[in-house]
Structures are given as structure tokens and as C-alpha cells.
C-alpha positions as CSV (number, residue, x, y, z in Angstrom):
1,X,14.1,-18.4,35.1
2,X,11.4,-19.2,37.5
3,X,10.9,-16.7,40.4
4,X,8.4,-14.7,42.5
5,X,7.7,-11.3,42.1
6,X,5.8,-9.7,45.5
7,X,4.5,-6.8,46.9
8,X,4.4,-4.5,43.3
9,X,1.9,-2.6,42.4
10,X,0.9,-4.8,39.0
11,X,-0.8,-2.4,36.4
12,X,-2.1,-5.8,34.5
13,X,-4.4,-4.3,31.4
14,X,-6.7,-7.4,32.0
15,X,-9.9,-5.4,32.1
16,X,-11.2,-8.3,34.3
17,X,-8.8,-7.9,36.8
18,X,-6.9,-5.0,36.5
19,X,-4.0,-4.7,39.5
20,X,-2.5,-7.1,41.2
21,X,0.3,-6.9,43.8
22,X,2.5,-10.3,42.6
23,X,3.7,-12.8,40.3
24,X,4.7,-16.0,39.6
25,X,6.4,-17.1,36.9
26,X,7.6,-20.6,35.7
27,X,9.1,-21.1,32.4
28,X,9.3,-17.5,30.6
29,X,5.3,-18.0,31.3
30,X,3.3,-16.8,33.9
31,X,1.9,-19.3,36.0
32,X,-0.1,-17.1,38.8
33,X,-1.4,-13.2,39.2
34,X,-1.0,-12.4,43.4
35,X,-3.5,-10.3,44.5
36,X,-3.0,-8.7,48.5
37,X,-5.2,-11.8,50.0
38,X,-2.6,-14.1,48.5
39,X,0.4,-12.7,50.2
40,X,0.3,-15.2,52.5
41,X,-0.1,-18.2,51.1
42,X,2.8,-17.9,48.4
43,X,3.6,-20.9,46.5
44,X,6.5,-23.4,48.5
45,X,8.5,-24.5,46.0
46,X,11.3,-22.4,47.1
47,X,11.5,-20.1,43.8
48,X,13.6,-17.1,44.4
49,X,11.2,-14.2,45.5
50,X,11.9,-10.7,45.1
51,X,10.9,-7.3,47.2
52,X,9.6,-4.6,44.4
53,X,8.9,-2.2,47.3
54,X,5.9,-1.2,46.3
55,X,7.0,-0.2,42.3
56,X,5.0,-0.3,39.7
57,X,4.8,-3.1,37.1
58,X,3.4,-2.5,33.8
59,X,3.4,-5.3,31.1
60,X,5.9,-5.2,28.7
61,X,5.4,-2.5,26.5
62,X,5.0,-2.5,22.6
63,X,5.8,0.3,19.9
64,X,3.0,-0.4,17.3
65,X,4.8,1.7,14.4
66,X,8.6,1.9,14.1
67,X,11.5,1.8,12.1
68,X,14.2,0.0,12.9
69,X,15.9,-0.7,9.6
70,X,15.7,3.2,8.8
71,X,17.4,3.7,12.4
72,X,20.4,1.5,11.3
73,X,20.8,2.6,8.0
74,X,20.8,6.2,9.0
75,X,23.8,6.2,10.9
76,X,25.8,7.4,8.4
77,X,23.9,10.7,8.2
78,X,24.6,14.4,9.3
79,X,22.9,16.0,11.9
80,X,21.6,19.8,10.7
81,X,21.8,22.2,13.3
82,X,17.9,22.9,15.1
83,X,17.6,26.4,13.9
84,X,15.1,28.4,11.7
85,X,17.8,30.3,9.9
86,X,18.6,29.4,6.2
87,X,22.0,30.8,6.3
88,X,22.8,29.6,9.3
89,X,21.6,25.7,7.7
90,X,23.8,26.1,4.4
91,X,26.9,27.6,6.5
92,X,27.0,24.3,8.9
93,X,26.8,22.3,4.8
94,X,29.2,24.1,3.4
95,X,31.7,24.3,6.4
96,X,31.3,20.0,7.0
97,X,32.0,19.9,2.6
98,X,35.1,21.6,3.6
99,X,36.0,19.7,6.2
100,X,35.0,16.5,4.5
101,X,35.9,16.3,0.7
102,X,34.3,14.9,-2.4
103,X,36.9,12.1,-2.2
104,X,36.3,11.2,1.4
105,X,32.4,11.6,1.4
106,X,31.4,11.8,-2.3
107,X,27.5,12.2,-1.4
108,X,26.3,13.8,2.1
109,X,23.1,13.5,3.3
110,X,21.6,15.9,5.7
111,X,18.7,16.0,8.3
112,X,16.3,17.5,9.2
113,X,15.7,20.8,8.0
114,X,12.6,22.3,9.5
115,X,9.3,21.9,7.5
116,X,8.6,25.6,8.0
117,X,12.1,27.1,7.0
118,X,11.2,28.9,3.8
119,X,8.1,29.9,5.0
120,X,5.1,28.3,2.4
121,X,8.2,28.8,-0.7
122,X,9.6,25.6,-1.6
123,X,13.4,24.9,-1.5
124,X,15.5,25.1,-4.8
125,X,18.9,23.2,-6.2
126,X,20.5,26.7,-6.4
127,X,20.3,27.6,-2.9
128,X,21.7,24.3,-2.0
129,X,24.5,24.8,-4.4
130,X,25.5,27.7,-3.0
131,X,26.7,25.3,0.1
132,X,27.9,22.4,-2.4
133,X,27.9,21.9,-5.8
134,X,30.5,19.5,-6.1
135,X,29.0,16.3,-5.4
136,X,25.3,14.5,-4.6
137,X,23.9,16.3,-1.7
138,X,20.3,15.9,-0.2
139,X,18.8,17.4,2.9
140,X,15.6,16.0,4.7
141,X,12.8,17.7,5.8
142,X,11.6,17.6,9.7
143,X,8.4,15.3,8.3
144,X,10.4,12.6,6.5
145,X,7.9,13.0,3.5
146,X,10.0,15.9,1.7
147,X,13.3,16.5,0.5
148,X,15.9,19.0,-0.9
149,X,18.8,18.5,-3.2
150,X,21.7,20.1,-5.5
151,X,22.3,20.0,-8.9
152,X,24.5,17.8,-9.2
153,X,22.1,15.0,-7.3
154,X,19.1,15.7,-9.9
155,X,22.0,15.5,-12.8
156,X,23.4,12.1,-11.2
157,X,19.8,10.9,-10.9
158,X,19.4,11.5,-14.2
159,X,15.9,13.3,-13.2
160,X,14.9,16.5,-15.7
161,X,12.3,18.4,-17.3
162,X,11.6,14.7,-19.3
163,X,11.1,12.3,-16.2
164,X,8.0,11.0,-15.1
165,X,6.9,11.3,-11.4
166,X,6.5,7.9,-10.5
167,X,3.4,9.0,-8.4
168,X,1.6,12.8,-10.0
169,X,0.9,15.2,-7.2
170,X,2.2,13.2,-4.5
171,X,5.5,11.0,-5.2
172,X,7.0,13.3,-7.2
173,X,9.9,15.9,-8.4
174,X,8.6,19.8,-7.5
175,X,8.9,21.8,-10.9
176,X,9.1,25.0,-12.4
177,X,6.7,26.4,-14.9
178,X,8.6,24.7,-17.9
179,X,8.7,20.9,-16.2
180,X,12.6,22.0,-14.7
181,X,13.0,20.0,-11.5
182,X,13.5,22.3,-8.7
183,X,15.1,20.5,-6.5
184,X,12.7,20.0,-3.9
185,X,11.3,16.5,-3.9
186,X,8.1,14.8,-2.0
187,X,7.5,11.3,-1.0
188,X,10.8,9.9,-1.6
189,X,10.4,9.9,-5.7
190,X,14.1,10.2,-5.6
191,X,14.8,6.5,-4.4
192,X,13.5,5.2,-7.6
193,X,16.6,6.4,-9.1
194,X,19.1,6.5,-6.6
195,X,21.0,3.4,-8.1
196,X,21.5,5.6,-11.2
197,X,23.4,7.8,-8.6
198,X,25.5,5.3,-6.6
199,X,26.7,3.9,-10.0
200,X,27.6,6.6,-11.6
201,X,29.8,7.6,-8.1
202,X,30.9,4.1,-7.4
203,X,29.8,4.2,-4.0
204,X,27.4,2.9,-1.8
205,X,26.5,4.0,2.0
206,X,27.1,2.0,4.8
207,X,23.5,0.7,5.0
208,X,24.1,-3.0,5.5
209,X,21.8,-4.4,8.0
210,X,23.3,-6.6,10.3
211,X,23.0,-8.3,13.8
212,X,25.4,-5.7,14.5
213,X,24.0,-2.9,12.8
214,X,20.4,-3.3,14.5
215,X,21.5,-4.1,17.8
216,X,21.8,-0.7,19.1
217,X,18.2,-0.2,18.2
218,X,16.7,-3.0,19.9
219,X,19.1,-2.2,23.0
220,X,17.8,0.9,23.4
221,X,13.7,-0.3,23.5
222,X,14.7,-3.2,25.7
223,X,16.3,-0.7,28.0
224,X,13.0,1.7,27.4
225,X,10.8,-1.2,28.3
226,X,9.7,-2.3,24.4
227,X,9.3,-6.0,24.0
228,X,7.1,-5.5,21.0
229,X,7.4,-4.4,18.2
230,X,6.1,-3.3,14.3
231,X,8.5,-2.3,11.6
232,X,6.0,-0.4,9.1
233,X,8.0,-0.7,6.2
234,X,10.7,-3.8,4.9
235,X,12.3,-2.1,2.6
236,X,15.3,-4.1,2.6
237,X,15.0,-7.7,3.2
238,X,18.4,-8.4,5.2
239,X,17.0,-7.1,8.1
240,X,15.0,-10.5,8.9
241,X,18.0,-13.0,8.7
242,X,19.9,-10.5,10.9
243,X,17.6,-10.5,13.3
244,X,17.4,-14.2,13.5
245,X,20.8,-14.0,14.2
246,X,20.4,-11.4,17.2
247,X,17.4,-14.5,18.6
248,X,20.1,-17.1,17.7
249,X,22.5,-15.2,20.0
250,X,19.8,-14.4,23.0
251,X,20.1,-11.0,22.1
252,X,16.9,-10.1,20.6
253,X,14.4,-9.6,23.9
254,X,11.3,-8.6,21.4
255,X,8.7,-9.9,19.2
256,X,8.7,-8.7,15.9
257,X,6.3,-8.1,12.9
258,X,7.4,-6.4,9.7
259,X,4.9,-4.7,6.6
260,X,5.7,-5.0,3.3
261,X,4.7,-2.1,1.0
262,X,2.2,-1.7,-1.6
263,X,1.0,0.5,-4.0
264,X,-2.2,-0.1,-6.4
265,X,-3.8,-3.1,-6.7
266,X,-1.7,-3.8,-9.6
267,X,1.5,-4.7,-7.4
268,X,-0.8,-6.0,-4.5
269,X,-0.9,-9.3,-5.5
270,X,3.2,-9.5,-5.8
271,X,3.4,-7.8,-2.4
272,X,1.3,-10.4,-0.8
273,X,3.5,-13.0,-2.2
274,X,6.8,-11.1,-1.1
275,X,5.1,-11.0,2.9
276,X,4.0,-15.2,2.3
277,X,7.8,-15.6,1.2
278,X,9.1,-13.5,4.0
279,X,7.5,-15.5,6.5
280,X,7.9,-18.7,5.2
281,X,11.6,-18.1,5.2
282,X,12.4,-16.2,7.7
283,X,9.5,-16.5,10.3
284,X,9.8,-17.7,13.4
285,X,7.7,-17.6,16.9
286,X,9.4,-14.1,17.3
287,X,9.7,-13.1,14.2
288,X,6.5,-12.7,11.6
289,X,5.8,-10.8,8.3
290,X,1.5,-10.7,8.2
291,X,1.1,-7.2,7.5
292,X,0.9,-4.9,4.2
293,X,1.5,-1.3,3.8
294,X,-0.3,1.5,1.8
295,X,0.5,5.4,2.0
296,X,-2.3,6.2,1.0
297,X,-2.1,10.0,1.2
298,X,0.8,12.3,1.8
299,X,1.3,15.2,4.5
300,X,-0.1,18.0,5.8
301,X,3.3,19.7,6.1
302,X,4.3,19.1,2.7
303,X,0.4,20.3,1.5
304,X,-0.3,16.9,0.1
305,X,-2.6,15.2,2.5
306,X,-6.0,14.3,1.1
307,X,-8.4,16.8,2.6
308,X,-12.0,17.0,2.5
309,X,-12.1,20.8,1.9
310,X,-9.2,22.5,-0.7
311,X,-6.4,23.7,0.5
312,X,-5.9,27.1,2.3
313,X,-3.9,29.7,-0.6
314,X,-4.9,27.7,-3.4
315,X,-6.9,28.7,-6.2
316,X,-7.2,25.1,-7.8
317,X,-9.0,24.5,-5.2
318,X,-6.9,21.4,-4.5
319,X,-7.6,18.9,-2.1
320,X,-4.7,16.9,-2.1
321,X,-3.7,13.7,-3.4
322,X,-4.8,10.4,-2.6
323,X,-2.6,6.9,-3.8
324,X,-5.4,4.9,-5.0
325,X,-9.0,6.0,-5.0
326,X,-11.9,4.6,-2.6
327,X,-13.3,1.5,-5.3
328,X,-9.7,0.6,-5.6
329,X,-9.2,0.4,-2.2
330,X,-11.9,-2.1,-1.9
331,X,-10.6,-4.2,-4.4
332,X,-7.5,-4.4,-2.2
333,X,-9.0,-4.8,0.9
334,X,-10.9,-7.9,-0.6
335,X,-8.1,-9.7,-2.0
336,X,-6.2,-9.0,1.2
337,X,-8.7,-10.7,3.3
338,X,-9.0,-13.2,1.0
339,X,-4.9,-14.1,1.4
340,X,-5.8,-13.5,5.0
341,X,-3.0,-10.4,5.2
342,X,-3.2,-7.7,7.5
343,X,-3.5,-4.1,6.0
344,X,-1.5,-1.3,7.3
345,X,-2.4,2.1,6.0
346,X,-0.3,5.8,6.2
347,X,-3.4,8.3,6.4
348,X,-3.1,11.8,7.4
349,X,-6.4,13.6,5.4
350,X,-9.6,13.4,7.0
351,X,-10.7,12.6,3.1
352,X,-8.1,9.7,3.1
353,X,-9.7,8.5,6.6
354,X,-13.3,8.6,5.2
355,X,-12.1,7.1,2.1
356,X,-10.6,4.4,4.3
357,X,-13.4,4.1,6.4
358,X,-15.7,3.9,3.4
359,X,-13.7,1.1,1.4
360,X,-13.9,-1.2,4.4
361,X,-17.5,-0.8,5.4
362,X,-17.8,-1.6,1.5
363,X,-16.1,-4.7,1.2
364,X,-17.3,-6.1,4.8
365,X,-20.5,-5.2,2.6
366,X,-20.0,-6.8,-0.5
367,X,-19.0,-9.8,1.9
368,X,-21.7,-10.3,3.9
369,X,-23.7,-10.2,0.5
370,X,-21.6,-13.7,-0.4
371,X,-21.4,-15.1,3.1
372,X,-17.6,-14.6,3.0
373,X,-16.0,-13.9,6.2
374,X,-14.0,-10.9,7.2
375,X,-10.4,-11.9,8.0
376,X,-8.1,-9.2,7.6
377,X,-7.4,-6.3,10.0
378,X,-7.2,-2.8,9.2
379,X,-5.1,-0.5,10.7
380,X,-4.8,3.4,9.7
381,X,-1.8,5.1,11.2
382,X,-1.3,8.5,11.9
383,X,-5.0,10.0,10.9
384,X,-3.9,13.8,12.1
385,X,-7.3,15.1,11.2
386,X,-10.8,13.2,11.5
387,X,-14.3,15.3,10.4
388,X,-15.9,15.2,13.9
389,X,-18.6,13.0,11.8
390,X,-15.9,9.9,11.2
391,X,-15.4,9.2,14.7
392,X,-17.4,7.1,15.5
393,X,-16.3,4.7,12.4
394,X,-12.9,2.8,13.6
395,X,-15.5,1.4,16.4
396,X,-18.4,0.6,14.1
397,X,-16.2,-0.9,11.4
398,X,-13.5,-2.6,13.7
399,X,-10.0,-0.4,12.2
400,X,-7.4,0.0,14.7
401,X,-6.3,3.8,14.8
402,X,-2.5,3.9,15.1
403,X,-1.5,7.3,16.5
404,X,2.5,8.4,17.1
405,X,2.4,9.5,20.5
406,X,5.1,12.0,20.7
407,X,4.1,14.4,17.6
408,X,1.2,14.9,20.1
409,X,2.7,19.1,20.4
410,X,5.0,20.8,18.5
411,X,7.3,18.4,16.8
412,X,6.3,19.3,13.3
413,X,6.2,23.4,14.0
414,X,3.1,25.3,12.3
415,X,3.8,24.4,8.7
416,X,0.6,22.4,8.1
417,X,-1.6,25.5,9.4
418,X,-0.4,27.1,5.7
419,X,-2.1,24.5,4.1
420,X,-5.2,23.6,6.2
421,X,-5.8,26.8,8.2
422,X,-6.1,27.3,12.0
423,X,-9.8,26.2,12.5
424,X,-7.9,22.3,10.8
425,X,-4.6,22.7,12.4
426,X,-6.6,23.3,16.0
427,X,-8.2,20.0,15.5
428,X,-5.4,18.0,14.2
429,X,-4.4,15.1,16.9
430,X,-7.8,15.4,18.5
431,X,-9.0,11.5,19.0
432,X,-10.9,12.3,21.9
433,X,-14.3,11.2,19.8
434,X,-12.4,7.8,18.9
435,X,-11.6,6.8,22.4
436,X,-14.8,7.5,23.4
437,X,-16.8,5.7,20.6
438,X,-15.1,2.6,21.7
439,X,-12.0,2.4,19.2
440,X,-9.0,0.3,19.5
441,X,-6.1,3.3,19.9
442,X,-2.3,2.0,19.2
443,X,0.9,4.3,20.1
444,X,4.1,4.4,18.6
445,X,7.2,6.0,18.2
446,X,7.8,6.0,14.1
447,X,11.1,7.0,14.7
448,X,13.1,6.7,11.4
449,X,16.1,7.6,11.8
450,X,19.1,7.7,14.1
451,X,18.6,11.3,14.5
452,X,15.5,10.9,16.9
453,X,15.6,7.1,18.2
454,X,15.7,9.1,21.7
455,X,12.3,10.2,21.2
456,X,11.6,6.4,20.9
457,X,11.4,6.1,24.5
458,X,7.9,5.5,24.9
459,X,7.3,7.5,28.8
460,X,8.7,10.4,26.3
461,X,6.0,10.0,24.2
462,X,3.6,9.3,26.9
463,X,4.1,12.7,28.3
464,X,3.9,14.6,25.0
465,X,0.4,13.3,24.4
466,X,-0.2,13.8,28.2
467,X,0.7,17.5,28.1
468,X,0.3,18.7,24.4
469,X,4.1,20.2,25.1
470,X,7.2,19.3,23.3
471,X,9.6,19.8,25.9
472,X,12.7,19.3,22.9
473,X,10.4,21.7,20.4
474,X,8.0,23.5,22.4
475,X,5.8,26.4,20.6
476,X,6.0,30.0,21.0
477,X,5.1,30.5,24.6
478,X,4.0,33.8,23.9
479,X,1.1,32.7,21.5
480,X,0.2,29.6,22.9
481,X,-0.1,29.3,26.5
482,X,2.6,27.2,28.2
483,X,3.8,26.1,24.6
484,X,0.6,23.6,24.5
485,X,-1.0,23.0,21.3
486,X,-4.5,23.2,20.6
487,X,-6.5,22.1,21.6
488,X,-5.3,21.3,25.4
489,X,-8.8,19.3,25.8
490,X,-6.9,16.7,23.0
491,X,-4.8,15.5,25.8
492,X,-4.6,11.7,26.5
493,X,-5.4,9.8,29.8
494,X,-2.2,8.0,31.6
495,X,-4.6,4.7,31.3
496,X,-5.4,5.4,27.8
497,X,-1.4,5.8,26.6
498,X,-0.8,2.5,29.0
499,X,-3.6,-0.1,27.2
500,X,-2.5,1.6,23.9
501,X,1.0,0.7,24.3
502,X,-0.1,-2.7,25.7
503,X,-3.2,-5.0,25.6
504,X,-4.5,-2.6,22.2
505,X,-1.3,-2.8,20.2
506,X,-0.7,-7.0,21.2
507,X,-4.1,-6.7,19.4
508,X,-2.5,-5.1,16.3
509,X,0.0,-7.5,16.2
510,X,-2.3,-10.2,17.0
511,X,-0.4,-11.6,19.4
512,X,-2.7,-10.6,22.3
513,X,-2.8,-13.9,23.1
514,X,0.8,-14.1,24.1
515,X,1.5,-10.9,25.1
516,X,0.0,-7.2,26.0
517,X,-1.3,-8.2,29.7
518,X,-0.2,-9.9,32.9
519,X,-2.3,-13.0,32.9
520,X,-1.9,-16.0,33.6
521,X,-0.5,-18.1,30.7
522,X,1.3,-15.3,28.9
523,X,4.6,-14.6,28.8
524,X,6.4,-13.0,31.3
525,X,7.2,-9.9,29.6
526,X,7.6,-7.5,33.0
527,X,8.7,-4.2,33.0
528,X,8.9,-2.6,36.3
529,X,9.5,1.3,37.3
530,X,11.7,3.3,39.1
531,X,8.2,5.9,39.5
532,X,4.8,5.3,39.4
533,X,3.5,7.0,36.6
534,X,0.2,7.3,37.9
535,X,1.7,9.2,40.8
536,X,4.4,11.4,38.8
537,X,3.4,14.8,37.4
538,X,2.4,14.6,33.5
539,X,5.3,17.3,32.5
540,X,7.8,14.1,34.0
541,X,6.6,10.8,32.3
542,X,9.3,11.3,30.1
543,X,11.8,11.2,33.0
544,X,10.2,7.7,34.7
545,X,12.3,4.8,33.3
546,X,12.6,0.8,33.9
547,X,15.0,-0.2,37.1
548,X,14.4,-3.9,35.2
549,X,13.1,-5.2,32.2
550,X,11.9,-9.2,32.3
551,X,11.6,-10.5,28.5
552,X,10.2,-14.5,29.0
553,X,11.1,-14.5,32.3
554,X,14.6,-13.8,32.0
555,X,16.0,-10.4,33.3
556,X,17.0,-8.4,29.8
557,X,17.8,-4.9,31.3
558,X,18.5,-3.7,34.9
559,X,18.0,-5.6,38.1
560,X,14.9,-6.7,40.2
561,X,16.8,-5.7,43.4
């Protein structure tokens, strides 16, 4: 579609020329920037032109961590009530078992349960049981890194005192002081037996992922403005042919890049081939799989972040629990630049980020001691605490710091503060000293299941990390001032969340040169606003939404009129 845009207010993320008031756009591209001195000399080929009365236009925006594979295959799962009461959690269980029987639904999944609901104790099988003990039943935690489940789920996973954990101190089954599984379970350990389960019930869940399946997904960030995107984690490989189908159909109005996992450097060279297969079969100019992904530490809800002082209540003296060590993570980072792979890494510790900082000045090191050249970009996501003396690092080294916009307050309660203290927990989500040492700074949404895609919008997240409030889970007014977390000096810049969610993350992607800005040559990707955000009150980004979304030029959501 080939039109003229006029009289917007063009927020462009081209640091050279940053606003501009028009458009003009000629096959999906776009083939001139207006600025006010050009309003008068528009170009006469008689493209339709259209009045934006002054509304703000951002470039399309792009979610630089997400989920949507775990969105679709979630939809099968029960919503917990949002309460703090135990009782109140295994009374809504045990009333939907009643009302939906072993033979109807012979294995219930349940989410979220919050992170702080037994207060420091861990969750056990019996309690659950209380609710249901009839059949498989698991419950998540509000961090998606921990889980709880019955009896008869650890019986059908055949999981006991004589299993392994595939992962010691962080993917693993919680135990008793003989080796019992109790029933709570971190870091997904579960998953490496769930076959065991579904065989043994002769049932699977309706987790197929289909055109159909992940349409409502990518609906709902078209209509949010998203025409970018990351999926941090291919678990299950149907989910690129399906969404060639949804680009076969004209249905699919975003670019995508997918991770595929890995764990040591002993799977690393497997998981690079996986990704090379992935794209080579299924990539497309939309549609690429460059990027690996490494959890390399845990959570600091679930006490298993790596930490650079032990744990608060612990007499080990524990300082969490790291995947793979700092000389392995060299070794990895190496042979990923030297398949030329992207690296994608889950950090939450600020030991894991100084480990991570420390393994890639290493092997840019032991690289520039061979003349090799440093390919690969590195990416750590999340990073919820930083020693004020790693800041600087992500600028020096050239790492990308991935940060999900919307946990930016209260979404994950006070449960970390039991493990890291309140002098830690104030500091968490404070990259105030990253920004300003010159970092690249990515947002996203990580949403991960069907449960919170809403919180995907990304003005929602804008205004969480705008504020510090969670206007869904705000904190206890009465202890912290207008619910805002500490500290309220953490708070991101309107500009900041805008580059981070456009030029910065078409970085991550590396498709910058495509997307991310309004210049002249990229693609049209337009997303223009009912408010201006830079005029709105922080406490209503979240209420500022597209009136139209242009993906290539053509109109994929609302109308320009």
C-alpha cells in the first residue's frame, strides 16, 4: 500500500534526526521522512494522504523476550484465585476436582500460586492432597521457576527418594531429610519425566501448536502495537511451520526470532546444530532461529539465584546455584562465536552477571590473543540485581541487558527479600548505572502463559517501570509509599522505555537494519496513538493504545482515519 502519512508528531528513534511530522511510504518501505518545512512540497503522485491530527507515531514496537508457544499451550490451564490465603487456594482445587472428575480432566494444572504463600516454608504433596489426591495435580508458582504437586503426580512421574535431580541445587525435586520428595519442585525438573506421566494416564493436553492455536497471541501484540518479536525458548518445534502458515495466510504482521536452549557445553554443540537446522528449514525473511539460550542461574524468589554474598537465614552460607561455572562459560561463548550464534542468557544473581560479564571479556580476550574476531552477541536477560561495581560492564564489553519491563514493582510480592535481605531487595531492578554507562537496554514482556498475556501490552509495562507501581499487584501502601518499590529513583525515562522497545531491541534481533526506526529505507512498520505518551501522566501509559497499526505498509490493526 503506498500512501502519505502528514501532520503526526513522528517519534523516529533515529538519533540523527529524531521527530519528524510525515511519511511517505511506497512498497511496505519507507521512501521519505517529512519534516514541518516539507509540508508543502509533498510528493504529486497522487498517493492517498492521511490527516493524523497531530497523533503521535512511534515505530513499530518490538517485545525482545516473550513466549508465545507457552501462551498457546497454556490455555488449557486453571486460573488460581489472587489471594494470600492457603485455604482459600486448596478450597477453589478441591471444589473445580468436584466439579470436574478424574475421567473428564485426569490431570489439572493450576496457576499461579503466590511465591510468598507459605511464608519462607516450602509447599508439600500432603497439603495438596488434602485438595486432590486422586489424579496428577501440579500448581505453579507466581515466578514460573517453582512448582507444587500431589502424590499421586510424583508417584506417576515415577520421581522418589532414588531419582536424580537432573540439575543439583537448582533443577531439582525439594527433599526431606531422608531424600523423600516433598513435592515442591524448582526449575521445571518435573518435565523431564512428564511423558512417564501422560503414558501411564493415556492422555496428553491440548498443547498442539497450530496457526490456529498461536493466532490469538500474535493478535493481541499486533493490536498492542508489537511487530517484533523474540521467543526465548523453542521448546517444541511445531511452532515454526505454524507460523509459516499464519505468513502464508497474511496473518502474521511480525518478525520473528526463536532461541533454542542449552545447557553445558556438552549439549552446546547439538543445540547449535538444532538452531542451523531450524533455520534452514523453516527460516524465512520473517521468520529466523540465530539465537541460543542458557539459564544460567535460578531465582531470587525461589532462593536459587547466584549471589555474590550467601543467602539471608542460611547457615551454609549458600550462595546459590549457578548452571555452568565461569571457564565453562567461556568455552561456550567461544564455540558460539565460532558457529557465529547468538547467546541468550537467563541471569538474575549479581554473581551470575559478573560471572557473565567475566566469561565474555575472557574469550574477547583469548580472541584478540589469536586475531579471531568477535561475532556473537550476548544478551543477559533479566539481571535483577547488579553490584553497583558491574555496571559499567554491558557498555565496556558490548552485552545487551534485557530487562522485563512490567516486573518493574510489585509483581513478584516480597518473597526474594527472605532470601537476599532488604539492603538487596531495595536494589533489585535498579539499571540506572547501565543506562548511564552507555548500555544497550532491551524490554519485554516474558509473558508465559495465557494467564498474563494482558500484561503483554507493552504501554502496561511502560508504565510499571515508569512509576515502580503495579497497578494489578500493588504493595502495601501502608509500608511503602504510594505502593512504589524501592527504590523510586530506579524509575525509567518515557525515552528510555521507547528506544528500548525500538531501535535497542531491532539491535537484539539484528534486524536494525530493517526495522526499529522510521528511516528512510526500512520498513513501514507504523504504529500510531490515540495519546501522546510524552504528554500523558506516567500512572496512564498503560491506558494509551494504538488507533492503527501499519505492518509493511499495509494497515494490520485499526484505521488511520
Amino acid at each position: 500500500m503506498d500512501l502519505i502519512l502528514t501532520n503526526g508528531r513522528f517519534f523516529t528513534a533515529d538519533e540523527a534526526a529524531p521527530w519528524a511530522s510525515g511519511a511517505v511510504i511506497r512498497d511496505g518501505r519507507i521512501a521519505q521522512m517529512l519534516r514541518e518545512e516539507d509540508s508543502l512540497a509533498l510528493p504529486a503522485e497522487g498517493l492517498p494522504s492521511y490527516d493524523l491530527g497531530g497523533r503521535l507515531v512511534l515505530p513499530g514496537l518490538i517485545d525482545a523476550h516473550t513466549h508465545p508457544s507457552g501462551v498457546a499451550k497454556s490455555a488449557w490451564h486453571v486460573s488460581l484465585p489472587q489471594t494470600d490465603d492457603v485455604d482459600a487456594i486448596l478450597a477453589f482445587i478441591r471444589e473445580h476436582g468436584e466439579r470436574h472428575p478424574k475421567e473428564e480432566a485426569p490431570y489439572l494444572f493450576f496457576e499461579y500460586y503466590p511465591s510468598t504463600l507459605f511464608a519462607g516454608n516450602a509447599p508439600t504433596k500432603e497439603l495438596l492432597d488434602s485438595a486432590i489426591s486422586d489424579r496428577p495435580v501440579l500448581c505453579q508458582d507466581f515466578s514460573d521457576h517453582a512448582h507444587w504437586v500431589n502424590s499421586k503426580m510424583l508417584e506417576l512421574l515415577e520421581v522418589d527418594e532414588h531419582t536424580p535431580d537432573p540439575v543439583p541445587g537448582l533443577e531439582m525435586f525439594v527433599r526431606d531429610a531422608h531424600g523423600v520428595p516433598t513435592g515442591h519442585i524448582l526449575e521445571f525438573a518435573h518435565l523431564r519425566f512428564i511423558d512417564r506421566l501422560y503414558d501411564s494416564i493415556g492422555w496428553r493436553p491440548p498443547e498442539e501448536l497450530t496457526a490456529e492455536s498461536l493466532k490469538p497471541f500474535f493478535e493481541f501484540m499486533t493490536r498492542h502495537g508489537v511487530t517484533s518479536l523474540f521467543e526465548a525458548l523453542i521448546e517444541d518445534e511445531d511452532v515454526l511451520p505454524a507460523l509459516r502458515e499464519l505468513h502464508r495466510r497474511g496473518e502474521l504482521h511480525t518478525r520473528y526470532e526463536g532461541a533454542v536452549r542449552f545447557r553445558t557445553l556438552a549439549d552446546l554443540p547439538d543445540a547449535i546444530k538444532r538452531a542451523q537446522r531450524l533455520d534452514r528449514e523453516h527460516g524465512t525473511d520473517h521468520i529466523r532461529v540465530r539465537t541460543l539460550k542458557l539459564f544460567l542461574d535460578g531465582t531470587n524468589e525461589s532462593g536459587n539465584s547466584a549471589v555474590l554474598a550467601p543467602l539471608v537465614h542460611d547457615d551454609s552460607g549458600s550462595l546459590g546455584e549457578m548452571q555452568i561455572e565461569t571457564d565453562e562459560l567461556v568455552s561456550c561463548l567461544l564455540l558460539a562465536n565460532e558457529a557465529e550464534i547468538d547467546v541468550h542468557i537467563h541471569m538474575v544473581g549479581d554473581r551470575a552477571f559478573r560471572a557473565g560479564c567475566d566469561a565474555v571479556a575472557a574469550a574477547k580476550e583469548s580472541l584478540a590473543e589469536t586475531g579471531g574476531a568477535w561475532r556473537t552477541q550476548v544478551t543477559f536477560a533479566h539481571c535483577e540485581l547488579i553490584d553497583p561495581a558491574d555496571m559499567h560492564r554491558p557498555a565496556e564489553l558490548g552485552i545487551i541487558v534485557n530487562w522485563t519491563n512490567h516486573w518493574s514493582a510489585g509483581y513478584f510480592g516480597e518473597e526474594a527479600k527472605s532470601y537476599l535481605g532488604d539492603e538487596r531487595w531495595n536494589r533489585m531492578y535498579d539499571f540506572r548505572g547501565v543506562l548511564q554507562a552507555g548500555a544497550s537496554m532491551t524490554f519485554a514482556s516474558d509473558v508465559v502463559t495465557n494467564f498474563e498475556l494482558h500484561r503483554g501490552n507493552p504501554f502496561f509495562g511502560m508504565q510499571v517501570a515508569a512509576t515502580r507501581v503495579d497497578p494489578e499487584l500493588p504493595l502495601d501502601p501502608d509500608r511503602y509509599p504510594g505502593s512504589v518499590r524501592p527504590s523510586r529513583e530506579s524509575r525509567f525515562e518515557v525515552t528510555a522505555l521507547l528506544r528500548g522497545h525500538t531501535i535497542e531491541a531491532a539491535r537484539q534481533l539484528r534486524i536494525d537494519d530493517r526495522v526499529g526506526s522510521l528511516e528512510v529505507g526500512k520498513d513501514a512498520n507504523l504504529v500510531v496513538l490515540d495519546r501522546d505518551l510524552f504528554d500523558v501522566e506516567l500512572d496512564q501509559l498503560g491506558q494509551v493504545s494504538p488507533s492503527a497499526v501499519l505492518f509493511e505498509g499495509e494497515l494490520a490493526f485499526g484505521s488511520l482515519t
